[in-house]
N, C-alpha and C positions, 0 to 999 in steps of 0.2 A: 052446161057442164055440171057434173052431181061432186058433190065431196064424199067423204066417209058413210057418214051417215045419212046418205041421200039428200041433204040437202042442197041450193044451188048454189053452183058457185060461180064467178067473173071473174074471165081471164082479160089478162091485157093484150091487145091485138098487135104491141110492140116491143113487151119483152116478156119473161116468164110468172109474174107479176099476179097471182091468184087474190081474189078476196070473197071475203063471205056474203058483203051485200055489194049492191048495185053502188050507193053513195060511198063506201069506200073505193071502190074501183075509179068513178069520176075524179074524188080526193087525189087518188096517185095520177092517175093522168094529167091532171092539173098541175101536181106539184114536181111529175117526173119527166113529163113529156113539154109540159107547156115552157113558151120562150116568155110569155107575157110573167112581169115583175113588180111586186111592190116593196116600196120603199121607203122603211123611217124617216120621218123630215129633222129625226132627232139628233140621228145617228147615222152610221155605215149602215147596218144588218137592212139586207135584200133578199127575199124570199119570193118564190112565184105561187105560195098560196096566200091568198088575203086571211083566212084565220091566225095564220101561223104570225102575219105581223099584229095583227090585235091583241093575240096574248103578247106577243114580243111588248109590245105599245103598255099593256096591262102592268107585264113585269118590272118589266128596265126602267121603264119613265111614269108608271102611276105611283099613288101616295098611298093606297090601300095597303095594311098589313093583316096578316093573318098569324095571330099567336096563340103558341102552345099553351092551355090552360093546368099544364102539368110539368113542365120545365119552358127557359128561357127562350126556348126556340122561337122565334118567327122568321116570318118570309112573305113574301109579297106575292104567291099562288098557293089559292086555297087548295091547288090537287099535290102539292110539296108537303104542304102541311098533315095530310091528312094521310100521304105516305109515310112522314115522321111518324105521326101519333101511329101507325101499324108496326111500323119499325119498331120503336121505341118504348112504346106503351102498350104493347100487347100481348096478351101469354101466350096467343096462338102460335104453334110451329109447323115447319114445313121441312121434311127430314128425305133427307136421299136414300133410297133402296138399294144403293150399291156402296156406298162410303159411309163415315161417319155427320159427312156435310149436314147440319142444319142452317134453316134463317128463320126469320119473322117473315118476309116477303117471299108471297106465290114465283113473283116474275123472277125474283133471284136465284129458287130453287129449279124452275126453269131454268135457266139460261145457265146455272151448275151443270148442269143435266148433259144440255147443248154441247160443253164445251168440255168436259170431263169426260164425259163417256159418250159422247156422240152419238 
């Protein structure tokens, strides 16, 4: 299957489920299709992909922190952190062509986008 710009794409052979590469495709099968489960020995939280518990394991119940060297912020995932410091700390913007909407964050003026003007 081609996308847009010709490159290939994988479809899910159980629901509508498109992805760009091959290892995201397997990802979602794994995590949407599959029965097989793992399980914090900490906690409740039960997930059917094993990365998703390692970060889980990472967050919830590791001692690593990762702080803000520009306000008080910390958090215990350095991909939190680093959304912060764009959020927060950054002059770059991201401005809607149809409204006044801005943000610091790409994914947010996306999903502005998505849900505003469809």
């Amino acid at each position: 299957m081609k996308g847009k710009h010709g490159s290939e794409k994988f479809k899910c052979l159980q629901c509508s489920f498109v992805a760009r590469a091959k290892h995201y495709l397997m990802r979602h099968m794994k995590v949407k299709h599959s029965s097989e489960e793992f399980k914090c020995f900490q906690c409740s939280f039960v997930t059917r992909a094993r990365h998703y518990l390692l970060r889980h394991m990472k967050v919830k119940h590791g001692s690593e922190e990762f702080k803000c060297l520009q306000c008080s912020f910390v958090t215990k995932a350095k991909r939190t952190l680093l959304l912060h410091m764009k959020v927060k700390h950054s002059s770059e913007e991201f401005k809607c062509h149809q409204c006044s909407f801005v943000t610091k964050a790409k994914y947010l003026l996306l999903r502005h986008m998505k849900r505003k003007h469809g």
